[in-house]
N, CA, C and O atoms as a CHARMM CRD file, in Angstrom:
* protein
*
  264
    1    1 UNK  N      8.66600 100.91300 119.31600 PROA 1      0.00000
    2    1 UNK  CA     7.74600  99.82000 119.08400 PROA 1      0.00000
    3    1 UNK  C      8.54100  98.51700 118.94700 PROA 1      0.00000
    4    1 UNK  O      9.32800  98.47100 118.00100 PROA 1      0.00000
    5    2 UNK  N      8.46100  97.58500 119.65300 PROA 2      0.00000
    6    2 UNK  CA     8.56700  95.98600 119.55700 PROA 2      0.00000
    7    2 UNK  C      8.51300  95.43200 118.68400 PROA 2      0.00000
    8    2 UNK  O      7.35400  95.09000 118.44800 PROA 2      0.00000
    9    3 UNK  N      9.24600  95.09400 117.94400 PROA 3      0.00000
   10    3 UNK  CA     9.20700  94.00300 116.68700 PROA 3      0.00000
   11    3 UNK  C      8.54200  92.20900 117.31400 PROA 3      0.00000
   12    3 UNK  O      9.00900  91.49500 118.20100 PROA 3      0.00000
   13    4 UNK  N      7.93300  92.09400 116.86100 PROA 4      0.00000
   14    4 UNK  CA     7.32800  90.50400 117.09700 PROA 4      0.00000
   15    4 UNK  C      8.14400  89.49800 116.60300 PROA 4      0.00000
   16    4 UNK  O      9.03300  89.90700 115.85600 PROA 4      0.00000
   17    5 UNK  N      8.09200  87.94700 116.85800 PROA 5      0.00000
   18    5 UNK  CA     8.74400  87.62900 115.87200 PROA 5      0.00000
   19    5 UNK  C      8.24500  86.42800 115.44100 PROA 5      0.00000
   20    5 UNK  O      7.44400  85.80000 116.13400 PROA 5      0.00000
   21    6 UNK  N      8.83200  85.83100 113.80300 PROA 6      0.00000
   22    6 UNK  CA     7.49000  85.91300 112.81200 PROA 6      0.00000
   23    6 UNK  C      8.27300  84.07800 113.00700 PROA 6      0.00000
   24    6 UNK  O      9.49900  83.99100 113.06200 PROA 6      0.00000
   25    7 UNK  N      7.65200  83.16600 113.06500 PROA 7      0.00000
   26    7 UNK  CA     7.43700  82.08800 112.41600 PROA 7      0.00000
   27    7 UNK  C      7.11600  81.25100 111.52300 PROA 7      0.00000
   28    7 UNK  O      5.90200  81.19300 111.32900 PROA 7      0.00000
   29    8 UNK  N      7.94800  80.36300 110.70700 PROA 8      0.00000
   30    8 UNK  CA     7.19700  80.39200 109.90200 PROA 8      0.00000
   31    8 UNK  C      6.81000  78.43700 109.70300 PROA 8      0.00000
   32    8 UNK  O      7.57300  77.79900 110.42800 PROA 8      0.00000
   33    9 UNK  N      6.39100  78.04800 109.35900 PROA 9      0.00000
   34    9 UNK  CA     5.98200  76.25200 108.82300 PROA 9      0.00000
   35    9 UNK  C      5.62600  76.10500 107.39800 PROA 9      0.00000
   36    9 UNK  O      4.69700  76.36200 106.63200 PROA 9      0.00000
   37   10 UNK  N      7.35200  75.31900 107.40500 PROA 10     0.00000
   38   10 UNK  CA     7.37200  74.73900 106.19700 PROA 10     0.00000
   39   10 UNK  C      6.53600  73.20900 105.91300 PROA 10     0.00000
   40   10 UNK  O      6.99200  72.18000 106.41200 PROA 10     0.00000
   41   11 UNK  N      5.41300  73.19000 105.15700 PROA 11     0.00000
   42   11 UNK  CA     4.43000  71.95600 105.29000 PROA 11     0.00000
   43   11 UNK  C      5.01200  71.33500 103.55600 PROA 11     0.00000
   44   11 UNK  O      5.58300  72.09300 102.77300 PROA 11     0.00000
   45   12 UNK  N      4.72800  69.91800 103.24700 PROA 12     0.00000
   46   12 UNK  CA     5.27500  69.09300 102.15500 PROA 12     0.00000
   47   12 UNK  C      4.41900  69.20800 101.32300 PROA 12     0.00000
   48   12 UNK  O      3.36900  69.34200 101.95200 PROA 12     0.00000
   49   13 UNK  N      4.19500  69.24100 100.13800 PROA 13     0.00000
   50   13 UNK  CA     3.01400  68.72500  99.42600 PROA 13     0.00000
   51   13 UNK  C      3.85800  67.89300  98.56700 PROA 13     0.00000
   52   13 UNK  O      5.03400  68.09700  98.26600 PROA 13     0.00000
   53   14 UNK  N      3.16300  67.01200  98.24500 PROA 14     0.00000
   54   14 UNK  CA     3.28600  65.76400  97.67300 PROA 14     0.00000
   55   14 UNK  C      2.76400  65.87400  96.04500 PROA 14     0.00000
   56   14 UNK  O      1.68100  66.32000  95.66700 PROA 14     0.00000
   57   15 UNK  N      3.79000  65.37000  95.26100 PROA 15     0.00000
   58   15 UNK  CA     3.91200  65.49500  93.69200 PROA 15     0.00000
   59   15 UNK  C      3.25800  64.28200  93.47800 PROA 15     0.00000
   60   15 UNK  O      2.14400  64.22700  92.95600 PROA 15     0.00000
   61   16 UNK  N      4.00600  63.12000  93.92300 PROA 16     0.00000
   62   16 UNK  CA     3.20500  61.95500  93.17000 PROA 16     0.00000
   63   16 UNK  C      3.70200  60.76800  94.81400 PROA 16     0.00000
   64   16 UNK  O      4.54500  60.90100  95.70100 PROA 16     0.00000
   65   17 UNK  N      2.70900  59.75600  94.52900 PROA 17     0.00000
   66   17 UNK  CA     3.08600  58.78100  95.68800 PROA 17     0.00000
   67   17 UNK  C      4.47700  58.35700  95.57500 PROA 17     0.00000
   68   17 UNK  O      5.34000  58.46700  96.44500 PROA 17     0.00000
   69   18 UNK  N      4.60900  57.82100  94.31400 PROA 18     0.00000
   70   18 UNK  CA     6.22100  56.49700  94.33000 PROA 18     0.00000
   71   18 UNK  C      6.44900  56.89900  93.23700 PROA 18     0.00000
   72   18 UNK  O      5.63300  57.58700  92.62300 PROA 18     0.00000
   73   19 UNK  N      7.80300  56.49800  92.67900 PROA 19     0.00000
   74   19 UNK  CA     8.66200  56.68900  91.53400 PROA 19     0.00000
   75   19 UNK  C      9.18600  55.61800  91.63000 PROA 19     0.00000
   76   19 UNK  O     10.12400  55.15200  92.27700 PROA 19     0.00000
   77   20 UNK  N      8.30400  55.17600  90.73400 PROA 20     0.00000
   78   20 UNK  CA     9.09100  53.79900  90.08600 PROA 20     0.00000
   79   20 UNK  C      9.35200  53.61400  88.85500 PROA 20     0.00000
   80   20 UNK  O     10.17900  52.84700  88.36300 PROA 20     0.00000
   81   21 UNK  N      8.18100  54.77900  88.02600 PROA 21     0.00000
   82   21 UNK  CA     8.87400  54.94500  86.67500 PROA 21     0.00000
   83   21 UNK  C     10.49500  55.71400  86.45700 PROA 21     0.00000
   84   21 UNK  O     11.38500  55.59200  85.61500 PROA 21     0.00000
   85   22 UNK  N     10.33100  56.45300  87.55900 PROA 22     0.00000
   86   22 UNK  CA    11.21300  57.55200  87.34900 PROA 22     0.00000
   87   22 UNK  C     12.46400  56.76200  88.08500 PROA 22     0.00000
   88   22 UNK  O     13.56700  56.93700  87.56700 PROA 22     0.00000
   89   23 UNK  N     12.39900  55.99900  89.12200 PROA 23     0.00000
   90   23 UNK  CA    13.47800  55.16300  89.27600 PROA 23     0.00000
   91   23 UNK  C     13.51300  53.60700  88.16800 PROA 23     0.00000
   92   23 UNK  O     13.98000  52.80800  88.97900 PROA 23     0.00000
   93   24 UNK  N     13.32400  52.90400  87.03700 PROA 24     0.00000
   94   24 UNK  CA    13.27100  52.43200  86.12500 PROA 24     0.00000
   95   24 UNK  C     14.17200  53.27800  85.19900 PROA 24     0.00000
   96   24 UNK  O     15.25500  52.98800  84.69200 PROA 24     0.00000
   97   25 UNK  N     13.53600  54.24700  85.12900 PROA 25     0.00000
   98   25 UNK  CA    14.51600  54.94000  83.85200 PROA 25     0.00000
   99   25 UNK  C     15.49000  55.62900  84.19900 PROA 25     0.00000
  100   25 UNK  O     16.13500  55.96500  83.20600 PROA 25     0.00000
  101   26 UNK  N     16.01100  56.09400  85.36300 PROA 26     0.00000
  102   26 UNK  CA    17.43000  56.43700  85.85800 PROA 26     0.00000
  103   26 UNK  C     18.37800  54.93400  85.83100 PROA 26     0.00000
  104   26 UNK  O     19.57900  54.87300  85.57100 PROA 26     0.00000
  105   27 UNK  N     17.52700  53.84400  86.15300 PROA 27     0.00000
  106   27 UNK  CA    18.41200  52.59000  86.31600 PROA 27     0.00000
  107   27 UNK  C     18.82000  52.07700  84.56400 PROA 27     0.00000
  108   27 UNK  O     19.83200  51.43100  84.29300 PROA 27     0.00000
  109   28 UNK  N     17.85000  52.50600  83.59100 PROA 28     0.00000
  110   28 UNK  CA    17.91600  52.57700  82.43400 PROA 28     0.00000
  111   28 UNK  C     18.86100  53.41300  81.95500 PROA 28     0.00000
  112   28 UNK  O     19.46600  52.86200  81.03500 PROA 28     0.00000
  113   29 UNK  N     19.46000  55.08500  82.29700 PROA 29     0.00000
  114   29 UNK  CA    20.30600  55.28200  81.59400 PROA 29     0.00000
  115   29 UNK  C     21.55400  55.52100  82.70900 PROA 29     0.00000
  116   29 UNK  O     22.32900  56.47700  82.67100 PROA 29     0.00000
  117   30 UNK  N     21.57300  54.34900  83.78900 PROA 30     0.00000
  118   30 UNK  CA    23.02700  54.08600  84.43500 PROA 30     0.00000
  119   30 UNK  C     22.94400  54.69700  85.56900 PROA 30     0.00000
  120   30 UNK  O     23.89200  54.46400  86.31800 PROA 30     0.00000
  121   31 UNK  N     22.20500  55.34900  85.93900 PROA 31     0.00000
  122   31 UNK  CA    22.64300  56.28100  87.14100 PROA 31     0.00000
  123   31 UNK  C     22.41200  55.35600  88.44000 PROA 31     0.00000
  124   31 UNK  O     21.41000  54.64700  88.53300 PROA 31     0.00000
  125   32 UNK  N     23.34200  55.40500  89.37300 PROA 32     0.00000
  126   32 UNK  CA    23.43500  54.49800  90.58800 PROA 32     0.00000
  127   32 UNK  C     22.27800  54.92500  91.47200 PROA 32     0.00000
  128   32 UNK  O     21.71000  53.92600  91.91400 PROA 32     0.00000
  129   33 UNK  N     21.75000  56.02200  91.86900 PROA 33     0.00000
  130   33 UNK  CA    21.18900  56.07900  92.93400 PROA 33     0.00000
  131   33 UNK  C     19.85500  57.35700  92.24000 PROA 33     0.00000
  132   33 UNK  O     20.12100  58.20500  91.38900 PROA 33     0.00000
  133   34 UNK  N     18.71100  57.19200  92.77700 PROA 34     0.00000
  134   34 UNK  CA    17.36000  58.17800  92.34500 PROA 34     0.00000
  135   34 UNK  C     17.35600  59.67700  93.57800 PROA 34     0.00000
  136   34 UNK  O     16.60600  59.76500  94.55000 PROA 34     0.00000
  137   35 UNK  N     18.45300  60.74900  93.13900 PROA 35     0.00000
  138   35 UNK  CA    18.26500  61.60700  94.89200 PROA 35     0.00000
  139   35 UNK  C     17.74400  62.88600  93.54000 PROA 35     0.00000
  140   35 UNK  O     17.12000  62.73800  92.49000 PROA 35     0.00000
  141   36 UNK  N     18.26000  63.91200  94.09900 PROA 36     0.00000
  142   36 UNK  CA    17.87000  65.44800  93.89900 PROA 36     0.00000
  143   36 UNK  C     18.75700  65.85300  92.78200 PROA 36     0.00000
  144   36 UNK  O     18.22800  66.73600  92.10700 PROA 36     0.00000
  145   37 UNK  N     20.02000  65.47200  92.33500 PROA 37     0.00000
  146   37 UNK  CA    20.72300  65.31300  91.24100 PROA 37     0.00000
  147   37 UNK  C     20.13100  64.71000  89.93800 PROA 37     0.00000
  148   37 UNK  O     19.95100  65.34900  88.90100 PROA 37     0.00000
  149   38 UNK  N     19.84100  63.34800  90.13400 PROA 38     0.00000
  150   38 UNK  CA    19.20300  62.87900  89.13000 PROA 38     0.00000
  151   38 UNK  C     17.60700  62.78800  88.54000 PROA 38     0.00000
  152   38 UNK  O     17.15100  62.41200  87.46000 PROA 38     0.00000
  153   39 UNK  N     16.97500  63.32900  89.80300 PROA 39     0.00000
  154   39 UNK  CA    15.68800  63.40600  89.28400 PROA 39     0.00000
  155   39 UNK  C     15.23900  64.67800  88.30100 PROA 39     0.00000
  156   39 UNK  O     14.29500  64.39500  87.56300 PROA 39     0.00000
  157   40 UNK  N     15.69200  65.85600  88.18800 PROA 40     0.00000
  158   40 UNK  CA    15.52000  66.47800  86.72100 PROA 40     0.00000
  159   40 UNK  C     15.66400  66.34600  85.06900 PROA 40     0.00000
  160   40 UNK  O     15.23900  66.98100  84.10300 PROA 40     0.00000
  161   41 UNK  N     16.72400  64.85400  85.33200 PROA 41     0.00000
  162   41 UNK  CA    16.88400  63.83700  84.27100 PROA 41     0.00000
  163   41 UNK  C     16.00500  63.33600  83.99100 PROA 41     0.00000
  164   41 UNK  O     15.62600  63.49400  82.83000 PROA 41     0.00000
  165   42 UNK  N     15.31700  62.58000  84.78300 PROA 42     0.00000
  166   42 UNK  CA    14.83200  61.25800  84.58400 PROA 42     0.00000
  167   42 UNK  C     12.93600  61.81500  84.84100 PROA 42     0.00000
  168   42 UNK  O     11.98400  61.21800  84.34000 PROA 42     0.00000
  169   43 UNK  N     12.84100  62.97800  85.67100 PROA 43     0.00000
  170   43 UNK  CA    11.08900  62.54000  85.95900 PROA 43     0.00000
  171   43 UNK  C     10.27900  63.85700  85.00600 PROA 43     0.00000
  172   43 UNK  O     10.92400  64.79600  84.53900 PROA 43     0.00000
  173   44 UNK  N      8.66000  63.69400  84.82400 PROA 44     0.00000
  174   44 UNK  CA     8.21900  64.05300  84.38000 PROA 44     0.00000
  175   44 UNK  C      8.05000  66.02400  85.30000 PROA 44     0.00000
  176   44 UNK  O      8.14800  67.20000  84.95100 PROA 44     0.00000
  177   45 UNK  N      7.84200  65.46100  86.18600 PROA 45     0.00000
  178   45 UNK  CA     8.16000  66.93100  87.08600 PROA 45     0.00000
  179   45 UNK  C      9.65800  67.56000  87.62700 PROA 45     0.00000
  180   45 UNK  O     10.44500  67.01500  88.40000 PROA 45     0.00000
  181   46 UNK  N      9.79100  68.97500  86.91800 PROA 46     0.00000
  182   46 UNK  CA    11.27700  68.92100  86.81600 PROA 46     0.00000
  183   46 UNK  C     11.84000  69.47600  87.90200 PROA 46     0.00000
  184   46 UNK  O     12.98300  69.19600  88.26300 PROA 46     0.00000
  185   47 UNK  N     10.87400  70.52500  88.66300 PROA 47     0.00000
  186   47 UNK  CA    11.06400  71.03000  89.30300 PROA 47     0.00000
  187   47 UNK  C     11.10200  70.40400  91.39500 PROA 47     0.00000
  188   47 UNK  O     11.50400  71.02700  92.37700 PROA 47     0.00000
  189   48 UNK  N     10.59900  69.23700  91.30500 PROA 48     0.00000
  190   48 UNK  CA    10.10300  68.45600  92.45300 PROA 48     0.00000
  191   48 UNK  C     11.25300  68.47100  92.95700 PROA 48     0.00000
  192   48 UNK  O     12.25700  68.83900  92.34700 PROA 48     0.00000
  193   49 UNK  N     11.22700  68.02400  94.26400 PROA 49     0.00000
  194   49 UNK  CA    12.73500  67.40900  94.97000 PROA 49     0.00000
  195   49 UNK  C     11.90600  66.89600  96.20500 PROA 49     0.00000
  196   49 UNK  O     11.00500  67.35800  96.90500 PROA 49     0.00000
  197   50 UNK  N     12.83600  65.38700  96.13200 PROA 50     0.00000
  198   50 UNK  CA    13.42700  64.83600  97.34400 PROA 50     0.00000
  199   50 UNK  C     12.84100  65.24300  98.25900 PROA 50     0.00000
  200   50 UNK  O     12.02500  65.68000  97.44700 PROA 50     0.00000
  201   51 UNK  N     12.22000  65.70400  99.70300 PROA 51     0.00000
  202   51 UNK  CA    12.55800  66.23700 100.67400 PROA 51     0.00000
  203   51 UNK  C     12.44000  65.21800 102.07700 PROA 51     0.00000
  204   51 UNK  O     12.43500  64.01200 101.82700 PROA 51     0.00000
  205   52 UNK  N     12.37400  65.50600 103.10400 PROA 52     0.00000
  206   52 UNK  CA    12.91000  64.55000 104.66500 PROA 52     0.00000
  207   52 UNK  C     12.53300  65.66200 105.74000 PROA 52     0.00000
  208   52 UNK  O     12.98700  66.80200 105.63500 PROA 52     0.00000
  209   53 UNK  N     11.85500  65.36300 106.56800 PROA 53     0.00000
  210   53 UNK  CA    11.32900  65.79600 107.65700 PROA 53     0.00000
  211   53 UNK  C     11.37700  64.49700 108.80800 PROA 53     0.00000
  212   53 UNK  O     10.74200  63.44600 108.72400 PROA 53     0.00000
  213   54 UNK  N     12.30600  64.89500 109.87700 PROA 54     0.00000
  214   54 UNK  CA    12.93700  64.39700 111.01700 PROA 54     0.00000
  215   54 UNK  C     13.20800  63.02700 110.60800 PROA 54     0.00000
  216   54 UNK  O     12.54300  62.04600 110.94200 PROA 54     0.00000
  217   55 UNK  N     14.39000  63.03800 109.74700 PROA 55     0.00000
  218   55 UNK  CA    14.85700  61.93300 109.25200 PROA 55     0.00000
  219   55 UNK  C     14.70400  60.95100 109.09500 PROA 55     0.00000
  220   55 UNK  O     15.64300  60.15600 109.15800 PROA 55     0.00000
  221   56 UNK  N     12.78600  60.37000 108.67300 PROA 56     0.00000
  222   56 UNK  CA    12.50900  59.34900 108.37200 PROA 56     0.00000
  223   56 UNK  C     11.20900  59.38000 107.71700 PROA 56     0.00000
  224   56 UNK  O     10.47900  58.43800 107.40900 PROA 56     0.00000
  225   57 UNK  N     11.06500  60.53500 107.57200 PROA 57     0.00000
  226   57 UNK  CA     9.21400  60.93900 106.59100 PROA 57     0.00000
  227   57 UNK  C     10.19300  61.44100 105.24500 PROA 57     0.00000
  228   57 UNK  O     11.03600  62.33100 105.35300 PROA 57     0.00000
  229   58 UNK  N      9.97800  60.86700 104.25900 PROA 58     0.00000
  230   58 UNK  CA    11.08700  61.19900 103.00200 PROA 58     0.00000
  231   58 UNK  C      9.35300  61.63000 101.81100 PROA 58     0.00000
  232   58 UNK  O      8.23400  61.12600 101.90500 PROA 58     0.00000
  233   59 UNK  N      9.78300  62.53700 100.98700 PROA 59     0.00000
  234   59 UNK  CA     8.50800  62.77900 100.31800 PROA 59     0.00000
  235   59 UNK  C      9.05300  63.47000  98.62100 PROA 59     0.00000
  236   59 UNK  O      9.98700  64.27100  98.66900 PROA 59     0.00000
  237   60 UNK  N      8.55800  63.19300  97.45400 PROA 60     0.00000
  238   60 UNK  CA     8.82400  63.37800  96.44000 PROA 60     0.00000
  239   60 UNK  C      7.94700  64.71300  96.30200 PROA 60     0.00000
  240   60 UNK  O      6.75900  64.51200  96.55500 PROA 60     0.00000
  241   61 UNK  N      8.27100  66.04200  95.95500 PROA 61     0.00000
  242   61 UNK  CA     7.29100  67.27700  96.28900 PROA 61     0.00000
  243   61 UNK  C      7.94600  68.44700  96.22900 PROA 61     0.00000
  244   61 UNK  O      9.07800  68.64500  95.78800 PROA 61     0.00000
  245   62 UNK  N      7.19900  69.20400  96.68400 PROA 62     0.00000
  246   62 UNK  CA     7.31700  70.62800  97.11100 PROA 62     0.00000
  247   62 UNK  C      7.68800  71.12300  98.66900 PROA 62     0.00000
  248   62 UNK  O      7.82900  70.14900  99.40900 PROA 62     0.00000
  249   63 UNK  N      7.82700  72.05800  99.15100 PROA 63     0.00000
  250   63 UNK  CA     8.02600  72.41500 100.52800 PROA 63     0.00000
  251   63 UNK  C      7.13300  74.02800 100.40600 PROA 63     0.00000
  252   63 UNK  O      7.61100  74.96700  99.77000 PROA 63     0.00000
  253   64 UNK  N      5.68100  74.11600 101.19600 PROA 64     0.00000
  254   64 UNK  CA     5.04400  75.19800 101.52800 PROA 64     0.00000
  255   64 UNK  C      4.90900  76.13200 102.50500 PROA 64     0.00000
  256   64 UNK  O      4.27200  75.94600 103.54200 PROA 64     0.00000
  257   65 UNK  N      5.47800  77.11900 102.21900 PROA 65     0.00000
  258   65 UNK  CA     5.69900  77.89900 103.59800 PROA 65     0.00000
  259   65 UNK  C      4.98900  78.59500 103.71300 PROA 65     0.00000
  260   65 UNK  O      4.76700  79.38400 102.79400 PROA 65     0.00000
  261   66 UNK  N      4.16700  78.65700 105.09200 PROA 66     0.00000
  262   66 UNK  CA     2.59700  78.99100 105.61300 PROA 66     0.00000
  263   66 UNK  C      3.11000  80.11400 106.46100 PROA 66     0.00000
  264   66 UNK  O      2.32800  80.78400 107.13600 PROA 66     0.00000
């Protein structure tokens, strides 16, 4: 029997629009730049990250794989 093969799509969901609180208070306790390092510091969602789809759709979120 033939194995098929499985695809999968990773889709974004979106935590919050902008971080501007959360970039405010990284600039508040020094940190140079708001990426995937510093946002478990600084934001109310700890678990979120960063993510980038074809290097110019940038999204504060999750990644859902359908």
């Amino acid at each position: 029997m033939a194995t098929l093969p499985t695809f999968v799509d990773a889709s974004h969901l979106i935590s919050k629009a902008n971080l501007w609180e959360e970039r405010d208070e990284a600039r508040k306790q020094k940190y140079e730049k708001l990426n995937n390092e510093v946002l478990p510091k600084v934001a109310h969602d700890k678990q979120a990250k960063i993510g980038c789809k074809g290097g110019s759709k940038f999204w504060y979120g999750y990644k859902k794989n359908m």
